[in-house]
C-alpha positions as a printed NumPy array, in Angstrom:
array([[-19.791,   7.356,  21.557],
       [-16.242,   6.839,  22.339],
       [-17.189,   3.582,  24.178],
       [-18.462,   2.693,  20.564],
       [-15.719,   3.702,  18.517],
       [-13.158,   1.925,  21.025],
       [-15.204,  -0.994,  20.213],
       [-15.551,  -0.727,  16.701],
       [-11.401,  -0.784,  16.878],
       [-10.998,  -3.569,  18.6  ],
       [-13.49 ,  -5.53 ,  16.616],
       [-11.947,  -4.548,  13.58 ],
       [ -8.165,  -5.554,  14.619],
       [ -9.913,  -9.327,  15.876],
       [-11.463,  -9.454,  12.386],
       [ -8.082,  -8.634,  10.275],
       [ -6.102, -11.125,  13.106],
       [ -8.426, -14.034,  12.083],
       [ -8.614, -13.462,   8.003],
       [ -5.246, -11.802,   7.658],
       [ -2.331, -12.807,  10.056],
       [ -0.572, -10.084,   8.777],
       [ -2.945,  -7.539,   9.507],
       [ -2.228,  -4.045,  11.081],
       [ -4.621,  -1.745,  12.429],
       [ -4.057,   1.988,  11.373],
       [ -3.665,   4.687,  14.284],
       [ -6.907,   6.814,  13.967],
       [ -7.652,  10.061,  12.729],
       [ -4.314,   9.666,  10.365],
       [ -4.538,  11.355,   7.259],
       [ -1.652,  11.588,   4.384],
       [ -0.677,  14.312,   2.156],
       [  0.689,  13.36 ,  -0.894],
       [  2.432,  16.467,  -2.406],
       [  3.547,  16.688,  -5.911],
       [  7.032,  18.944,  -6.202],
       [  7.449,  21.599,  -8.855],
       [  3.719,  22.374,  -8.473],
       [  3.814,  25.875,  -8.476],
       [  3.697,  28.089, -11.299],
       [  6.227,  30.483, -12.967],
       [  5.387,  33.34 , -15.038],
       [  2.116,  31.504, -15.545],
       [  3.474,  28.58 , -16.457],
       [  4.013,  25.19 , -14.512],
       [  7.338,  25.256, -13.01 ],
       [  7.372,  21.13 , -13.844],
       [ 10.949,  20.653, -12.324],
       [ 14.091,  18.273, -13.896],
       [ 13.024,  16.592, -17.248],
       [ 14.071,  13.185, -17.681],
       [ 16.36 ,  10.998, -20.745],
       [ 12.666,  10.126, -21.718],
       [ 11.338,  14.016, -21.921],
       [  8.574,  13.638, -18.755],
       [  9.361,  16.039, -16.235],
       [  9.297,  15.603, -12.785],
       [  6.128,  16.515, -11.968],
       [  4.398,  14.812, -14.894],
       [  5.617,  11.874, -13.654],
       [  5.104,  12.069,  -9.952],
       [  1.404,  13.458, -10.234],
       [  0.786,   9.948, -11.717],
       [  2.965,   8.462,  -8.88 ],
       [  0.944,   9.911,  -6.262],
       [ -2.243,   9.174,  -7.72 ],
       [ -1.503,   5.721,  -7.585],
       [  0.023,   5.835,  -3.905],
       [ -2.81 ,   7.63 ,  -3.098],
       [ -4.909,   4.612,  -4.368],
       [ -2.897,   2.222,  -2.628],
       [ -3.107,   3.664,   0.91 ],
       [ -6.748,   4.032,   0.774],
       [ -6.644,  -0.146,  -0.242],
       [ -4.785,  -0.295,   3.231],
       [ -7.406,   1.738,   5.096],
       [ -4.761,   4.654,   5.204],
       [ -6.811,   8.141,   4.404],
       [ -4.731,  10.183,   1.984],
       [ -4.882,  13.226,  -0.608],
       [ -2.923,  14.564,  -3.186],
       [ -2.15 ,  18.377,  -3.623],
       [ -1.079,  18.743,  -7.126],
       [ -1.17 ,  22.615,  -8.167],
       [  0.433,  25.252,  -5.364],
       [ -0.115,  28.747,  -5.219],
       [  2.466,  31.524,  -4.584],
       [  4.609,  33.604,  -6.231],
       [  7.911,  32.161,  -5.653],
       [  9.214,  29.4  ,  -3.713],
       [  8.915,  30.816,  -0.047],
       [  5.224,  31.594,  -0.805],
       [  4.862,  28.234,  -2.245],
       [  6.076,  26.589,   0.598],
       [  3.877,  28.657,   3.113],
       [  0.912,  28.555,   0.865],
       [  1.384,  24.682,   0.578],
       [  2.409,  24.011,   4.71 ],
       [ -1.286,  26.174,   5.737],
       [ -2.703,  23.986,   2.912],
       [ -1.442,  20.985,   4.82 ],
       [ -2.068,  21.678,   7.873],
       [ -5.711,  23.353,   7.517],
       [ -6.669,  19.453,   5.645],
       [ -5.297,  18.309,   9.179],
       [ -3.137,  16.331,   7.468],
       [ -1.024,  14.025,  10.276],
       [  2.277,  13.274,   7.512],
       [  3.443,  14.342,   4.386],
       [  5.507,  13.502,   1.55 ],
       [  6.394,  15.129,  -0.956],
       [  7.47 ,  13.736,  -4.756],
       [ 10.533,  14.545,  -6.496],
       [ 13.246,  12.752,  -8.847],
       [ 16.864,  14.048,  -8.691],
       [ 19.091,  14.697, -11.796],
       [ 22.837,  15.721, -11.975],
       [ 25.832,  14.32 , -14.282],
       [ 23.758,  12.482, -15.54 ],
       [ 26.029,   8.779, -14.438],
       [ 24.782,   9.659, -10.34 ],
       [ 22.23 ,   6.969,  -9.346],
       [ 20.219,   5.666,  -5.931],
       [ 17.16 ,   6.971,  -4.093],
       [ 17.278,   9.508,  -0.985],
       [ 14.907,  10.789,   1.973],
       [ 15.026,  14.117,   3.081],
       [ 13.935,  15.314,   6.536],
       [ 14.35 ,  18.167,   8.538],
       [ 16.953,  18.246,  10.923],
       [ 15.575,  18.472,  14.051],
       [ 12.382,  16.136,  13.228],
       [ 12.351,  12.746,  14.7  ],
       [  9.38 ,  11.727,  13.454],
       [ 10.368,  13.111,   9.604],
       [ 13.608,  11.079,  10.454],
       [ 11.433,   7.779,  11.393],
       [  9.884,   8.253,   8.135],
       [ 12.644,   8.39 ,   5.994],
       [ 14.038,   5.312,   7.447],
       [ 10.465,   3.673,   6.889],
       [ 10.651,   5.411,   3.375],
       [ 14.399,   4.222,   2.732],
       [ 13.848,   0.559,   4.223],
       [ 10.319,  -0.203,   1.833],
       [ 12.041,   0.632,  -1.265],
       [ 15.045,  -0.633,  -0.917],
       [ 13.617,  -4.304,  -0.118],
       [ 11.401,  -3.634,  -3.244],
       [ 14.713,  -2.295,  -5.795],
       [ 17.582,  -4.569,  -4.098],
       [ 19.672,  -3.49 ,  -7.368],
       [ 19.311,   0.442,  -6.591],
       [ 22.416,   2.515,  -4.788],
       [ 20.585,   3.221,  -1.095],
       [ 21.788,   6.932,  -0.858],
       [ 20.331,   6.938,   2.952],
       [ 18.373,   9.401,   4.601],
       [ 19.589,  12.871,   4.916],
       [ 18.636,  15.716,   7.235],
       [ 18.294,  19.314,   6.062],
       [ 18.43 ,  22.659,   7.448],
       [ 17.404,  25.858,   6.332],
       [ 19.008,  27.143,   2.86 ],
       [ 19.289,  23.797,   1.647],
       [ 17.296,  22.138,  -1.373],
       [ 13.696,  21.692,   0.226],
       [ 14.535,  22.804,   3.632],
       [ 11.574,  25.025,   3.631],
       [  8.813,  22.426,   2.515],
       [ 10.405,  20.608,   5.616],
       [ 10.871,  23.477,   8.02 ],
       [  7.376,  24.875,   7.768],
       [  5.379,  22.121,   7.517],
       [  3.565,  20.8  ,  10.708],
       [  3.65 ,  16.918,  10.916],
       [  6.894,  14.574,  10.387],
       [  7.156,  15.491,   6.537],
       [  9.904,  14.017,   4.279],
       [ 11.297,  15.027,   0.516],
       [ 11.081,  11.297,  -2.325],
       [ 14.348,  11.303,  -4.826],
       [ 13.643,   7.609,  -5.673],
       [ 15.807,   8.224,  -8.528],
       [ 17.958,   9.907, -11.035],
       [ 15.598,  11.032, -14.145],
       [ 18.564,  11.975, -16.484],
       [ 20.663,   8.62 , -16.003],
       [ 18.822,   6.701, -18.44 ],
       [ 19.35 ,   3.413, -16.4  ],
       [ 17.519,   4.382, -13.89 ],
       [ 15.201,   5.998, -15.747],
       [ 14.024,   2.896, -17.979],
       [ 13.907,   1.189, -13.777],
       [ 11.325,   4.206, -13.028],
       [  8.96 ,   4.809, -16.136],
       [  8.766,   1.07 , -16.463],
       [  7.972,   0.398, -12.424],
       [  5.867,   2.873, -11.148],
       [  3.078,   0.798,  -9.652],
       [  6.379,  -1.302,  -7.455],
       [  7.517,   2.427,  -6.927],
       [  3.858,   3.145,  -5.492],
       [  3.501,  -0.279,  -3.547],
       [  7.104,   0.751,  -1.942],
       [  6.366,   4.29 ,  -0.806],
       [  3.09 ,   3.265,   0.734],
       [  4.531,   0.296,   2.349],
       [  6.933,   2.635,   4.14 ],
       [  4.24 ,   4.924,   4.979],
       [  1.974,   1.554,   6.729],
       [  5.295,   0.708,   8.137],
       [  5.811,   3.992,   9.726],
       [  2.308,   4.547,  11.286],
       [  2.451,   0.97 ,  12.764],
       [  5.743,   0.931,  14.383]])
């Protein structure tokens, strides 16, 4: 059997060599989780994050976002799925409940969706990893290089690591595989906003091209 599925792989990467020059076999057995953030509830009601200048919060807006990465990776042959509702009853129990979700779907990376907001004039996209990850730092930098080729015009903020205590340093911590945090944006400057709401599909293309770049590097 493996004899077979060795073969299968090979055939496959000679196929996509001949029709599409550019084509890059996915490593096997890799499976994405596509996580959408603020997806735990709060006195029985969705906590649903930062709202943006347009009134979507953030996890309106990135449950359609990782729908349509979701979409997009399975074009590429990348298996993916989307966890969209946590359990818990605060944040640490969200973040556990979420990381044995992850890793029980034997999920081999993870991302999860977020947009920043502050003053409401800050601006650019970031990637969050955990500190001592290196394979959650060679995502980001996958992450950070896709979109930036496909939003020239937005501030690069970089990639950032994070430690315990910090903003999403327990999604990071406790999950399993190389796992990073999205802020592709700033929902309450209303620049960047009109940029987001108006280019999600680009916004989708980007994040999954950084995922394709990531497993094939």
């Amino acid at each position: 059997m493996n004899l077979i599925v060795a073969f299968s792989q090979w055939l496959a990467s000679r196929i996509g060599d001949a029709v599409f020059p550019n084509f890059r076999p996915m490593p096997p057995e890799t499976l994405v989780a596509i996580c959408v953030g603020h997806s735990r509830h709060i006195g029985g009601k969705r906590d649903g994050g930062a709202v943006s200048v347009g009134g979507v919060s953030e996890w309106t807006f990135n449950r359609d976002l990782a729908f349509q990465i979701d979409r997009i990776l399975r074009e590429k042959g990348v298996q993916s799925f989307v966890i969209d509702d946590y359990k818990g009853s605060g944040y640490t129990d969200s973040m556990k409940w979420l990381a044995s979700e992850i890793k029980g779907k034997h999920a081999t990376l993870a991302i999860e969706l977020h947009f920043n907001a502050a003053t409401g004039t800050a601006k650019g996209h970031e990637w969050l990893f955990w500190q001592t990850s290196k394979g959650g730092k060679a995502l980001a930098s996958a992450l950070r290089g896709a979109y930036e080729e496909a939003f020239p015009l937005s501030v690069n903020r970089g990639i950032k690591a994070k430690v315990s205590g910090e903003r999403g340093g327990e999604f990071l911590k406790l999950t399993h595989c190389p796992a990073v945090i999205c802020e592709p944006f700033f929902g309450d400057n209303p620049g960047e906003w009109q940029t987001a709401s108006s280019s999600m599909t680009a916004m989708a293309e980007a994040m999954a091209t950084g995922i394709t770049d990531y497993l094939t590097t």
